[in-house]
N, C-alpha and C positions, 0 to 999 in steps of 0.2 A: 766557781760553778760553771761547767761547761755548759752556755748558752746560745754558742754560733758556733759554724760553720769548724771542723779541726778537719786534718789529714787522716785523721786515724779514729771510726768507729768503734769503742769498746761494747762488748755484750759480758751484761751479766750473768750469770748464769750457776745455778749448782751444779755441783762436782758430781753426779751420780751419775755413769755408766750413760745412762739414755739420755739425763741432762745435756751431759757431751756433746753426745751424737746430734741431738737439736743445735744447740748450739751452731757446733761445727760446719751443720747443714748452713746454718743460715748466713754463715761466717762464708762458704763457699759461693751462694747466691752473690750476696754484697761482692766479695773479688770479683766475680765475674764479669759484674759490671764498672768495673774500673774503682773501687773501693778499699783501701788498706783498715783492715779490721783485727781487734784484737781479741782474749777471752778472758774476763775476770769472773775467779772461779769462787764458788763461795759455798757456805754452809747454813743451811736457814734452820730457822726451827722444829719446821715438818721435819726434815730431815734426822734431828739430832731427839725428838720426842718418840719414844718406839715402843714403848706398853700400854699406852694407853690409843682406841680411835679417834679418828682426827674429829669426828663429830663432840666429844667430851674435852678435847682438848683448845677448840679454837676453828677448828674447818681446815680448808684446804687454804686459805690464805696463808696460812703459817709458813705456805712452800714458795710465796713471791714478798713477803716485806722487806726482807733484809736486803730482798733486789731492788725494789722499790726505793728503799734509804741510800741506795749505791746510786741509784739516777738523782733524787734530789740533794745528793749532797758534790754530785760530778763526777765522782770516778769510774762512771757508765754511762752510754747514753742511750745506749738501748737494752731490754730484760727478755728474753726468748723464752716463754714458760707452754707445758700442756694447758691447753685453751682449758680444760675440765677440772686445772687447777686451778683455774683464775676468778677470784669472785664474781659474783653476777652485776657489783658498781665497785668501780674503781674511786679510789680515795680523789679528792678534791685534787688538780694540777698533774693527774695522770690520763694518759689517752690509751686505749687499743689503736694501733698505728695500723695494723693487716692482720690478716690472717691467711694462712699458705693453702696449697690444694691439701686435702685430708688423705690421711691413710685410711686404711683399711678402719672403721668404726667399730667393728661387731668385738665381742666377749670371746676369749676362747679358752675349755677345758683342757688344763695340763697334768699329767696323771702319767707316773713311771710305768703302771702296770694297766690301766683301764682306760680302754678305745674311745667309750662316748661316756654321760653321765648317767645316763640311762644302764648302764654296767655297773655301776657304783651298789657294794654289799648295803643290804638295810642296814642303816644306824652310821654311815661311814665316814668318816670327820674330813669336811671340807676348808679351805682355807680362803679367805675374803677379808679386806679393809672395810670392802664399799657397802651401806647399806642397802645402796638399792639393787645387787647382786643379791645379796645376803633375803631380802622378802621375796625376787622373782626366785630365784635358786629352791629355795620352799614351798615357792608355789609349783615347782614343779615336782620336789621331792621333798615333801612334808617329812620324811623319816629321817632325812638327813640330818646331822650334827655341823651346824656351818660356827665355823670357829673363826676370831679375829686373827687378820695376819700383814703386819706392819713391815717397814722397810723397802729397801730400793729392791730392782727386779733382781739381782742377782742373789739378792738376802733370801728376797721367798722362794724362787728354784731350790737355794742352797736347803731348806726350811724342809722342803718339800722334799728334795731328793736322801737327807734325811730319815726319810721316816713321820714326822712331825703328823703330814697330811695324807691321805688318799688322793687326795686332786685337789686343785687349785685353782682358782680364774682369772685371770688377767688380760686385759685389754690385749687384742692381736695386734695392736701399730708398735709397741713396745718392742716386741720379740721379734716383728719383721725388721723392724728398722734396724736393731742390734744383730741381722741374722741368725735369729734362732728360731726360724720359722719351724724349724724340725720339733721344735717342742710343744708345737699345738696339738691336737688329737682329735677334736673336735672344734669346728668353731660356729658358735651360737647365730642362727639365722635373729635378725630382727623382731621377724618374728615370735621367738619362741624368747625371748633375752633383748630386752629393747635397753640400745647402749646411752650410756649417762651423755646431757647434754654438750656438744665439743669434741667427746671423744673422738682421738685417731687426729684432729686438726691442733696446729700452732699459733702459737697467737703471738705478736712483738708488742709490748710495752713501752710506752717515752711517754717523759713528761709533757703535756699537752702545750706546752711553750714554745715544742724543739719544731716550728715550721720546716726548717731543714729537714730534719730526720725524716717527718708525717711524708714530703715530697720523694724525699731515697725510696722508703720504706712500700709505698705507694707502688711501685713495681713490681714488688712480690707478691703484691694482695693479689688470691683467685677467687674472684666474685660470687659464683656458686657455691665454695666452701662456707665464703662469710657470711652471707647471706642466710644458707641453710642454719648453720651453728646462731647466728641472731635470733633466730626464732627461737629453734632452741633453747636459751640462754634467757629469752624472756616468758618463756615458760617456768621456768626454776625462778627466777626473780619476781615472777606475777605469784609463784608459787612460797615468796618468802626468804626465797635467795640464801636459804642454809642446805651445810653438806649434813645436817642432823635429820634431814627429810629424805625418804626413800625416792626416791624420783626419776624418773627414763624420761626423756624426751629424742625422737630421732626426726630428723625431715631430711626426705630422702626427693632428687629433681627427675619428674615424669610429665614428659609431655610438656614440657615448657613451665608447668605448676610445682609448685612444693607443696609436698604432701607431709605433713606433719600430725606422728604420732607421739602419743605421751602414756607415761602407768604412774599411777602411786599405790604403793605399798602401805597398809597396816601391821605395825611393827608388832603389835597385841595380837591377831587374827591371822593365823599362817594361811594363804591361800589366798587371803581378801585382797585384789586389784581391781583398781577403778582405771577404766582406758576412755580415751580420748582422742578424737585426729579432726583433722582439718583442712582443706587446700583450698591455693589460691595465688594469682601468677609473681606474688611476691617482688616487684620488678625495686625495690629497693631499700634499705635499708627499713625506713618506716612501716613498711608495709609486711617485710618480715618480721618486724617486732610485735606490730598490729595482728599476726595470724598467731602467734605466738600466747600473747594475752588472751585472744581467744581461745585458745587450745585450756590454758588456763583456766578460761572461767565454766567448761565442760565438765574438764575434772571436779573442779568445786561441785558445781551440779550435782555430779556423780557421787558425790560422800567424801571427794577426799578433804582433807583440811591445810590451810598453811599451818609453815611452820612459824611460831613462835618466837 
């Protein structure tokens, strides 16, 4: 078991396209700083489960264990995953080490032939994994036909360029980071499409042993990302901490405060959103977790329910 200090940082990581690209980011940081780093590439569950949603199947964990078993068994020491993969509590002897500055957070409309959604024919079949896509996307177009749609990004383009879908949603940090910014058409203000908690930011995993690493790692954390995404993240966990739950949470930094908003979705009642925000100067961890649970106990207020 790799315990101390080596020459050579390995990162786990799935093999998909954008897995990559995180990765390699993060692979590029470490050299920078005087660091020989390697890539162990792998294939998780998320990844290999593809007709069923990840809420039916297990959540979005399914896409960091096999990385997870790769750090506690040694042949990794550190796991680079989308922060909005990562469960809202980490397994016994795992840490969050950092979090990077975020891309771009917001949702964006991809559509061969249709500018915004608002262009979209009555009745026109959309494509979406995310549940909580899937209630705001209704709430704004109740006529719509929102269809499940699994796989890494190049699956659902291909899916969609196909024929399969009329338009599609997907996360814009995805597409920029791989350069396909040309494939947005629209991209969802906050407002109108508030983005799942995390989104757009990276998160590094180690096992909470590796004082080494937490100190490397330590470098690359941008304090306003992780800060803001805490809250976040303790929204969804105040809120029950499943991806079976329709859920947005976003905190965005004004004026020195974080301003942290939140929606849930009713999966039974198209239309039905309960909203919530909150601010406050957030100056550290605890305190964004603390605006966070309160953002939480709003929503409850408002009708919405944990999940389960």
């Amino acid at each position: 078991m790799r315990s101390s200090p080596s020459s050579t940082i390995v990162i786990a990581t799935r093999e998909s396209r954008l897995a990559l690209w995180q990765a390699e980011h993060v692979k590029a940081l470490l050299e920078q700083r005087g660091h020989t780093v390697e890539l162990l590439g792998m294939t998780t569950r998320g990844d290999q489960i593809l007709d069923r949603t990840l809420s039916k199947v297990g959540g979005k964990g399914l896409f960091v264990k096999e990385l997870e078993t790769a750090l506690e068994d040694g042949r990794a020491d550190i796991a680079v995953h989308s922060l909005k993969d990562v469960p809202m509590e980490l397994p016994a002897g795992f840490a969050l080490a950092c979090v990077l500055e975020r891309e771009d957070p917001r949702d964006a409309f991809v559509s061969p032939r249709y500018a915004r959604l608002d262009d979209l024919p009555l009745g026109a079949v959309v494509g979406t994994s995310s549940l909580r896509r899937t209630v705001l996307l209704q709430a704004l177009r109740p006529d719509l036909d929102i269809q499940p749609l699994r796989g890494n990004l190049d699956t659902r383009l291909r899916k969609l360029d196909e024929g399969q879908f009329a338009a599609i949603v997907l996360a814009a940090a995805g597409l920029k980071r791989l350069g396909m910014a040309d494939r947005i058409r629209e991209v969802f203000a906050p407002e109108r499409m508030l983005p799942a908690a995390g989104q757009g930011a990276l998160g590094i995993e180690v096992r909470s042993d590796r004082a080494d690493l937490l100190a490397v790692l330590a470098a690359l954390a941008h304090t306003p990302t992780w800060l803001a995404t805490a809250a976040e993240r303790a929204v969804s966990l105040a809120m029950g901490g499943s991806c079976s739950m329709p859920l947005a949470a976003h905190a965005q930094w004004l004026d020195g405060e974080l301003q942290l908003r939140a929606e849930w979705g009713d999966q039974d009642v198209k239309g039905a959103i309960v909203h919530a925000q909150s601010n406050g100067p957030a100056d550290g961890l605890p305190a964004a977790q603390a605006l966070g649970w309160q953002v939480a106990q709003a929503l409850q207020a408002g009708g919405a329910r944990k999940a389960v």
